[in-house]
DRENTORKOL-3810 file (N, C-alpha, C; in nm, 4 decimals):
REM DRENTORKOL-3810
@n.u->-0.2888; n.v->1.1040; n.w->0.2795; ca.u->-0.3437; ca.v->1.0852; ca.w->0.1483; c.u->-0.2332; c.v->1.0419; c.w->0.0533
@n.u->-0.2810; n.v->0.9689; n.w->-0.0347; ca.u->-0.1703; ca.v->0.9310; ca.w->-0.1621; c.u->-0.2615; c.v->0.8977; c.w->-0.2482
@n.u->-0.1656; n.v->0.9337; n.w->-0.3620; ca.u->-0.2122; ca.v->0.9800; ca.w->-0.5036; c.u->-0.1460; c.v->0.7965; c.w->-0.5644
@n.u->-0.2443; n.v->0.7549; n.w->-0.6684; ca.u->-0.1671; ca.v->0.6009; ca.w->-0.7183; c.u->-0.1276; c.v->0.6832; c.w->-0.8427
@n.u->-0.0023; n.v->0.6414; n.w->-0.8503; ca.u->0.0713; ca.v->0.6231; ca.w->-1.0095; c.u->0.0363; c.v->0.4744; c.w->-1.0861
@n.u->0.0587; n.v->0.3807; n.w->-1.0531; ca.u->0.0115; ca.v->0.2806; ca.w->-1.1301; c.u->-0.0544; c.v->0.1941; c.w->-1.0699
@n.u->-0.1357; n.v->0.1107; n.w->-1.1155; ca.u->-0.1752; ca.v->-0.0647; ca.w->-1.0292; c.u->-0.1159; c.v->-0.1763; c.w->-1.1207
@n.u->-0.0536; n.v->-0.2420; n.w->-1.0463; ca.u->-0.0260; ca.v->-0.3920; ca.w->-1.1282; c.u->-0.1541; c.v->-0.4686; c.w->-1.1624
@n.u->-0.1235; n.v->-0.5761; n.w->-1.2306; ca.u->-0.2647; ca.v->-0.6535; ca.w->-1.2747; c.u->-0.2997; c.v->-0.6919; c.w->-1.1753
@n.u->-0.4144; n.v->-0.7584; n.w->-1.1271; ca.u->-0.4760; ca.v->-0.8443; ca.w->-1.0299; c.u->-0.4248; c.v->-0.9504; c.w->-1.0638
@n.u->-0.3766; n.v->-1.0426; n.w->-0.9064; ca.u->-0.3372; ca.v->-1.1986; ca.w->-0.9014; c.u->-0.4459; c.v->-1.2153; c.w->-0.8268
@n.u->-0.5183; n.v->-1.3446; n.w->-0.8474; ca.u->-0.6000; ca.v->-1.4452; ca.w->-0.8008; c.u->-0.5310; c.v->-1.5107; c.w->-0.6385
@n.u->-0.5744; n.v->-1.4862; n.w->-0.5223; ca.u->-0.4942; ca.v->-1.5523; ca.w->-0.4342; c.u->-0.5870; c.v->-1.5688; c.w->-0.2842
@n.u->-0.5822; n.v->-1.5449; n.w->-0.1873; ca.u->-0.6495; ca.v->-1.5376; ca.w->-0.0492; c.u->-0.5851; c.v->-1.4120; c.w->0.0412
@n.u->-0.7040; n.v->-1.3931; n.w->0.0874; ca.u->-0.6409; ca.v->-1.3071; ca.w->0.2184; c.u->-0.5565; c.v->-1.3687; c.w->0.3170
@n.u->-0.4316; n.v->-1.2805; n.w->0.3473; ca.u->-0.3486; ca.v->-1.3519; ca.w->0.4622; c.u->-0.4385; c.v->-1.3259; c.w->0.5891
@n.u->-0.3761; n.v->-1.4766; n.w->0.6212; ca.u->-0.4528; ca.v->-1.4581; ca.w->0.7896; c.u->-0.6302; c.v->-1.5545; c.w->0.7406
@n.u->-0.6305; n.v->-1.5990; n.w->0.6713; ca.u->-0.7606; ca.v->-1.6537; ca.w->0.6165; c.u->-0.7502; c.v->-1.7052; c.w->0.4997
@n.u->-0.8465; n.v->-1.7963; n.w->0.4859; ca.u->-0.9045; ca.v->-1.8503; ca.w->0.3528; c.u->-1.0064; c.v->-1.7679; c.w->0.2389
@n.u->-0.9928; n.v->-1.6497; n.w->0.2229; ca.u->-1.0835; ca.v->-1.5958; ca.w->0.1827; c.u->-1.0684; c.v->-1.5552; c.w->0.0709
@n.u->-1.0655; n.v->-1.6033; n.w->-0.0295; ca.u->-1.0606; ca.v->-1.5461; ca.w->-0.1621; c.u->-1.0543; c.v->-1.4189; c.w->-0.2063
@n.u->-0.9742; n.v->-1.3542; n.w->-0.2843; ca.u->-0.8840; ca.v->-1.1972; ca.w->-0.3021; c.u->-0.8185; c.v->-1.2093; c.w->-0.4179
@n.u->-0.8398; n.v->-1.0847; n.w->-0.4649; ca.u->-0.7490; ca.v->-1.0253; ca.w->-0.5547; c.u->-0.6354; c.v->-0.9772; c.w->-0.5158
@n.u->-0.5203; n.v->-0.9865; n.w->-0.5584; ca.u->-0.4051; ca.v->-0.9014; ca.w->-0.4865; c.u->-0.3403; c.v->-0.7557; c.w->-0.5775
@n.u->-0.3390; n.v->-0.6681; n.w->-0.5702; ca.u->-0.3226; ca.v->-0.5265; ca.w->-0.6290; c.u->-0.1993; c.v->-0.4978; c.w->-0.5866
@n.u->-0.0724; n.v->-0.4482; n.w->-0.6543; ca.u->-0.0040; ca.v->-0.3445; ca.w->-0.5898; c.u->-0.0189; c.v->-0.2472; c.w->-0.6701
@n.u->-0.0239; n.v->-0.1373; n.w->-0.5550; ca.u->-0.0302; ca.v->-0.0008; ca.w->-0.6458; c.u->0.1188; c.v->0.0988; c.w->-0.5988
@n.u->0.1499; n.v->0.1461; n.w->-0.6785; ca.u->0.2482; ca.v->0.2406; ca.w->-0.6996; c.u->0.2287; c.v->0.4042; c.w->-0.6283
@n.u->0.2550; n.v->0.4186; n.w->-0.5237; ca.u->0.2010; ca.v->0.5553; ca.w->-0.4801; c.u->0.2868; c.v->0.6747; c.w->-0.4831
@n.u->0.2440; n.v->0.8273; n.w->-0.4393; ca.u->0.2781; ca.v->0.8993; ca.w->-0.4230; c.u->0.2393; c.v->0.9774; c.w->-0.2949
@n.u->0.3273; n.v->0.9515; n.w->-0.2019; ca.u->0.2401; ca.v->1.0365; ca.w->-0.0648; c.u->0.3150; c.v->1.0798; c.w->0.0156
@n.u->0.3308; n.v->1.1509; n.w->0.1448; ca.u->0.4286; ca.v->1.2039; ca.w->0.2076; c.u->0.3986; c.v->1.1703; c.w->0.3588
@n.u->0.3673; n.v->1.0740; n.w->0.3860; ca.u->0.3565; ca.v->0.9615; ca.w->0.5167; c.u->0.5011; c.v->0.9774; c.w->0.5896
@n.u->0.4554; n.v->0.9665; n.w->0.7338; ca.u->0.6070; ca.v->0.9910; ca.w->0.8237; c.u->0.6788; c.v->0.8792; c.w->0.7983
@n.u->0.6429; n.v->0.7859; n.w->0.7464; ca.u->0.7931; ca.v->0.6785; ca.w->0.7117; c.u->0.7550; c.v->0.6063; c.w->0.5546
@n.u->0.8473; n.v->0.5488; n.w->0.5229; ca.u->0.8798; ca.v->0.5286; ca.w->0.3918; c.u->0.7820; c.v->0.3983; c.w->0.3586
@n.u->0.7439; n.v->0.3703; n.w->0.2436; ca.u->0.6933; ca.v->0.2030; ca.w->0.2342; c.u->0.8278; c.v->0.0669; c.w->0.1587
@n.u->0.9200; n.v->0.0838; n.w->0.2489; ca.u->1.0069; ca.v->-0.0461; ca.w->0.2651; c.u->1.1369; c.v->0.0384; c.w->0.1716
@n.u->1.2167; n.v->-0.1050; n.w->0.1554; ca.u->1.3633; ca.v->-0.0046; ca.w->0.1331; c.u->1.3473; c.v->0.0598; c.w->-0.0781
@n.u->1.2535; n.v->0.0002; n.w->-0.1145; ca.u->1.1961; ca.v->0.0557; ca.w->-0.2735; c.u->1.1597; c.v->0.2164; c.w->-0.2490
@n.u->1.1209; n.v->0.2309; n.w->-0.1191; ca.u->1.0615; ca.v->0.3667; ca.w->-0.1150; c.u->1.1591; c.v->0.4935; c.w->-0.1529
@n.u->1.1300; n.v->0.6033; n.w->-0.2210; ca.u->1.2205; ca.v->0.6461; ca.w->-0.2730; c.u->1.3030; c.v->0.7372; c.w->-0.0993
@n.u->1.2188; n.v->0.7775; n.w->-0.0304; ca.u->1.2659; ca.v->0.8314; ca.w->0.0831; c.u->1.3582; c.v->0.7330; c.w->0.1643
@n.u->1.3641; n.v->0.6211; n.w->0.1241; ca.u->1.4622; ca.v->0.5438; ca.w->0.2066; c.u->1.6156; c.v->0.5697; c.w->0.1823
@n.u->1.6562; n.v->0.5947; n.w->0.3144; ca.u->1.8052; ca.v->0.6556; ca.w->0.3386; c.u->1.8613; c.v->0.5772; c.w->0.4244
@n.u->1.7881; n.v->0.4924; n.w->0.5316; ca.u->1.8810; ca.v->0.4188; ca.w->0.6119; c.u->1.9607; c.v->0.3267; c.w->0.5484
@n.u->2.0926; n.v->0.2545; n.w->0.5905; ca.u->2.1549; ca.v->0.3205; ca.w->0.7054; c.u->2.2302; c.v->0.4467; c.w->0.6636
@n.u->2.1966; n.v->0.4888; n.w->0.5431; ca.u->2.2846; ca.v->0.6526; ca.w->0.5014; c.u->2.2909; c.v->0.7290; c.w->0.6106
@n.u->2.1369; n.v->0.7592; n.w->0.6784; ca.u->2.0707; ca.v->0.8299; ca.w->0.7934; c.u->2.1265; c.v->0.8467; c.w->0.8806
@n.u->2.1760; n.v->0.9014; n.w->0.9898; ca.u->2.2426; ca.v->0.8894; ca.w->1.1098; c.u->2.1309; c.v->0.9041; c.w->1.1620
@n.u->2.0272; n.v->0.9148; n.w->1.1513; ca.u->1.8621; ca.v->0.8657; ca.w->1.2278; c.u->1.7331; c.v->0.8402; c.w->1.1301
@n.u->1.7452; n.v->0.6702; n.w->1.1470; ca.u->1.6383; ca.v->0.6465; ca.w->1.0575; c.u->1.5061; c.v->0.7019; c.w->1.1014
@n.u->1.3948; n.v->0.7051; n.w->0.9981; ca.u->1.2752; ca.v->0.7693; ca.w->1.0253; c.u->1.2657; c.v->0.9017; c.w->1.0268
@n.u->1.3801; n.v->0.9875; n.w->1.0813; ca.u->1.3991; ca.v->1.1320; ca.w->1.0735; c.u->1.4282; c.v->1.1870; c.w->0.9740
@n.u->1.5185; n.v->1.1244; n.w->0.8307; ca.u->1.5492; ca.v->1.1499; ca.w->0.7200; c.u->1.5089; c.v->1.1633; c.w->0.6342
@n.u->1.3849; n.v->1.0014; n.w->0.6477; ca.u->1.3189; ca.v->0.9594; ca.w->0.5521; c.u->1.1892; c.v->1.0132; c.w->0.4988
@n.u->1.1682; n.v->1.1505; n.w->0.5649; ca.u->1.0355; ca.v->1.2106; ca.w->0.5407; c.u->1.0307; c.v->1.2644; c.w->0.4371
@n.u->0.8904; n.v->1.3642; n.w->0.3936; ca.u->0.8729; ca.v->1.4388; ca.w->0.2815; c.u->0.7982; c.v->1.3472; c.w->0.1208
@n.u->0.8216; n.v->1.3849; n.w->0.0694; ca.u->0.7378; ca.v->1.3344; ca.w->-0.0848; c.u->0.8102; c.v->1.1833; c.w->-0.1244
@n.u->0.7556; n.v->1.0745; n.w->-0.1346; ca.u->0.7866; ca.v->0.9705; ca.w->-0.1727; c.u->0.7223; c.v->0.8836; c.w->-0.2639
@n.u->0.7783; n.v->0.7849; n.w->-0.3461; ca.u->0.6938; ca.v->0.7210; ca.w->-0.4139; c.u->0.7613; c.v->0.5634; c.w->-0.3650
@n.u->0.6494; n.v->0.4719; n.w->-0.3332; ca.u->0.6523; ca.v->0.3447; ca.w->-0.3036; c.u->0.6003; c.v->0.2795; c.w->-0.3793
@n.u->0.5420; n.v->0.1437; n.w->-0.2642; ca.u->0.4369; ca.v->0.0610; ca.w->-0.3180; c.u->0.3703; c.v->-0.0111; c.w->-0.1547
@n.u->0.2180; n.v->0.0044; n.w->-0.2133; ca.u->0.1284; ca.v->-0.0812; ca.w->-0.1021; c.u->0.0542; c.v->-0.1684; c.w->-0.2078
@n.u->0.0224; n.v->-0.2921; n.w->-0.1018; ca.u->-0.0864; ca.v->-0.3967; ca.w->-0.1727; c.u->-0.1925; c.v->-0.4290; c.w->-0.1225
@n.u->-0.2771; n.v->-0.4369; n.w->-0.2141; ca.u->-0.4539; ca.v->-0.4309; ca.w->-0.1406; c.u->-0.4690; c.v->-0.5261; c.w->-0.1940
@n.u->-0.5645; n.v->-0.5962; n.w->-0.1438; ca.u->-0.6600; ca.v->-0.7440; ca.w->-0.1683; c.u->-0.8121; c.v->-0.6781; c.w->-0.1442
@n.u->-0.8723; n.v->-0.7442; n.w->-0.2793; ca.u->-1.0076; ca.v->-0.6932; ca.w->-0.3081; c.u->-1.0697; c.v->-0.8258; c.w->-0.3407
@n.u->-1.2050; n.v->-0.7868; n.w->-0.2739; ca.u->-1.3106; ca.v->-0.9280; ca.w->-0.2800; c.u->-1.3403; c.v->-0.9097; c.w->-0.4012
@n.u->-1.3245; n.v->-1.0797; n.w->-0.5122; ca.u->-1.3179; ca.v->-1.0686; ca.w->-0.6414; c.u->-1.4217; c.v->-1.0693; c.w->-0.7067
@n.u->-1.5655; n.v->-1.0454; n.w->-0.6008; ca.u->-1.7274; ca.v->-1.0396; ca.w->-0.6646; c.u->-1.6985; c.v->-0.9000; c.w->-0.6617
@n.u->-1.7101; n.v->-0.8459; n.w->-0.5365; ca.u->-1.7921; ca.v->-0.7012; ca.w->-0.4946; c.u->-1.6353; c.v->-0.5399; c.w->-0.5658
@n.u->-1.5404; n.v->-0.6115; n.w->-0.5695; ca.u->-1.4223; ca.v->-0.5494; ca.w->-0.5468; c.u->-1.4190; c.v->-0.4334; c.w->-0.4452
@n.u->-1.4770; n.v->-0.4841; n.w->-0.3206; ca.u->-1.4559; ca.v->-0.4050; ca.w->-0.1793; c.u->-1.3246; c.v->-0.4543; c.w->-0.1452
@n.u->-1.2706; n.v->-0.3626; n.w->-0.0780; ca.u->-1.1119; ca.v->-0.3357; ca.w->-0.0147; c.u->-1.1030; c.v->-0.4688; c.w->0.0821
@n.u->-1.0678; n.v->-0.5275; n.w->0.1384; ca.u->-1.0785; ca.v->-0.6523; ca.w->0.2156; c.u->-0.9199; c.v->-0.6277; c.w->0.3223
@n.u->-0.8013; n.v->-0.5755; n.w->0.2836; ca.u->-0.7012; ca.v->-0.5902; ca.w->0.3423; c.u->-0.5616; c.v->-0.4808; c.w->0.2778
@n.u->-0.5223; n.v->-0.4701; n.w->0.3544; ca.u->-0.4027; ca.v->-0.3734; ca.w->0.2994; c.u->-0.3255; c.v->-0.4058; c.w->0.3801
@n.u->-0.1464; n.v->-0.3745; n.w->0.2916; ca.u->-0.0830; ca.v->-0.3970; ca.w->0.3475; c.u->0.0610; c.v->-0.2401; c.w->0.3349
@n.u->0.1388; n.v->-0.1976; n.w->0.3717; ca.u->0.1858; ca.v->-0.1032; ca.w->0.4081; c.u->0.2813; c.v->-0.1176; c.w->0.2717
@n.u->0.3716; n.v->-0.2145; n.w->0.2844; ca.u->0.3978; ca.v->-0.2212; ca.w->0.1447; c.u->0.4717; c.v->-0.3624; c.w->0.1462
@n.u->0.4914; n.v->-0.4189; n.w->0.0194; ca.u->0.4742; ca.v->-0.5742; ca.w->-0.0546; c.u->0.5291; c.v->-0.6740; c.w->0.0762
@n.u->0.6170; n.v->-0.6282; n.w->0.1229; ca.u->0.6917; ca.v->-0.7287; ca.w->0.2011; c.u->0.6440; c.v->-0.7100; c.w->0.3262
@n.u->0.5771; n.v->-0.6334; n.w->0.3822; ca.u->0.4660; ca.v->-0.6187; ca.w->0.5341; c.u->0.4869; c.v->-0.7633; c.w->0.5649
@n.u->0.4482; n.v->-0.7896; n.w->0.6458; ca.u->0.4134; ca.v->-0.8877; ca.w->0.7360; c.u->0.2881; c.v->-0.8813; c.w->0.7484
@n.u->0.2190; n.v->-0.8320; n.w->0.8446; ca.u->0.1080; ca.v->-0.7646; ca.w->0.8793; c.u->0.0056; c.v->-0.6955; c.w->0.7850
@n.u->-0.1341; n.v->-0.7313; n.w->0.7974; ca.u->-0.2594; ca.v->-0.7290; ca.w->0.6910; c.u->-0.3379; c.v->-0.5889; c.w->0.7791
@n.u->-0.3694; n.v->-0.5116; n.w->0.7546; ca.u->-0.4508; ca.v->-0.4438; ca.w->0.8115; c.u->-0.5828; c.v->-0.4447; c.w->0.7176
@n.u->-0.7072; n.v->-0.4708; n.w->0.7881; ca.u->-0.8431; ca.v->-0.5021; ca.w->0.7561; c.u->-0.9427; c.v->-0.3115; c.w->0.7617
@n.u->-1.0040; n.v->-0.3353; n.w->0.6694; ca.u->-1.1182; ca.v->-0.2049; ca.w->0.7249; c.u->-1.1371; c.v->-0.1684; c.w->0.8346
@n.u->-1.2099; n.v->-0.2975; n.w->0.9328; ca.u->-1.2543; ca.v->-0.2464; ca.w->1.0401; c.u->-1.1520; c.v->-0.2093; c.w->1.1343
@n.u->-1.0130; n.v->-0.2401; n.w->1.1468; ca.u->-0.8819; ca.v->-0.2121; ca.w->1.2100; c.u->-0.8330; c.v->-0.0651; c.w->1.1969
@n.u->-0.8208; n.v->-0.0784; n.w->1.0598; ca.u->-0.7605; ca.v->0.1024; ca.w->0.9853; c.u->-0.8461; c.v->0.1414; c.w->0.8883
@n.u->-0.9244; n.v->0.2115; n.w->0.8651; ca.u->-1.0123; ca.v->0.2978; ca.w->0.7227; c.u->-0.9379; c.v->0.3152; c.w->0.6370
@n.u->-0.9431; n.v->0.2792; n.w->0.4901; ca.u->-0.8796; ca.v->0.2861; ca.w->0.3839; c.u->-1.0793; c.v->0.3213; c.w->0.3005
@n.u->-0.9740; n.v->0.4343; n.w->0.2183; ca.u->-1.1151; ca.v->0.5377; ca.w->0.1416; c.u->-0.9903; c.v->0.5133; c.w->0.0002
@n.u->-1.0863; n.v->0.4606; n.w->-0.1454; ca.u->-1.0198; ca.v->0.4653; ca.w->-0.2846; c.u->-1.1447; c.v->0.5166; c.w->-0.3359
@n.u->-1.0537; n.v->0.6686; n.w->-0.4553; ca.u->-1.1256; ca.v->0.6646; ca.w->-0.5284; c.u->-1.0704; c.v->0.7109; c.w->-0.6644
@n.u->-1.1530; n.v->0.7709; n.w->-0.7550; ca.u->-1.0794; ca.v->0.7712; ca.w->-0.8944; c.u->-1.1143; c.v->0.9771; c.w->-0.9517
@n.u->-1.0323; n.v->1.0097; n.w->-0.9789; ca.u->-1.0286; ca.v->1.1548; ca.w->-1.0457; c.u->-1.0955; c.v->1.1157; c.w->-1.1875
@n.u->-1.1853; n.v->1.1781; n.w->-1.2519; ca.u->-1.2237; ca.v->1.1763; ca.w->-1.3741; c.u->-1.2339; c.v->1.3320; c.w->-1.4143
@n.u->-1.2032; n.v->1.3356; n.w->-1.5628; ca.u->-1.1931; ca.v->1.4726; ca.w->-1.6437; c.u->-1.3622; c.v->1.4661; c.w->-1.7253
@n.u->-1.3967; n.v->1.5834; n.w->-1.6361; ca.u->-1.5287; ca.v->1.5786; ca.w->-1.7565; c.u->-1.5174; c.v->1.6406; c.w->-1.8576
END
């Protein structure tokens, strides 16, 4: 689970890996995932580490980017964080967003 601290604005762009029209989001997180999201992540220690991945655990704040279909704003693609390579889709990995409200 991770908590968002911020979202950047939406850019107008396509899904990688396709032509498909997308919003692109990064959001700012807070979560404690067994590895870091890229060297921004605050848990990033390599090469400090004398074993990367083993160091880098516990409470972190990054960044991941989602692409949202710009009718429906359904989730369409995520990516681990900005510089990924690799798109992971819904039907691949489940990604669940939602929003805390104060009544």
């Amino acid at each position: 689970m991770a908590v968002v601290e911020s979202v950047g604005s939406g850019l107008q762009t396509v899904l990688p890996g396709s032509n498909q029209a997308a919003i692109r989001y990064d959001l700012v997180i807070l979560d404690s995932s067994s590895s870091y999201h890229a060297t921004q992540d605050t848990r990033y220690l390599y090469p400090q580490s004398a074993q990367p991945f083993e160091a880098d655990r516990g409470l972190g704040r990054g960044t991941m980017r989602f692409y949202a279909d710009p009718q429906s704003g359904a989730v369409l693609g995520y990516k681990w964080s900005t510089g990924s390579a690799s798109t992971c889709r819904p039907d691949q990995r489940k990604v669940v967003l939602g929003r805390l409200t104060k009544k």
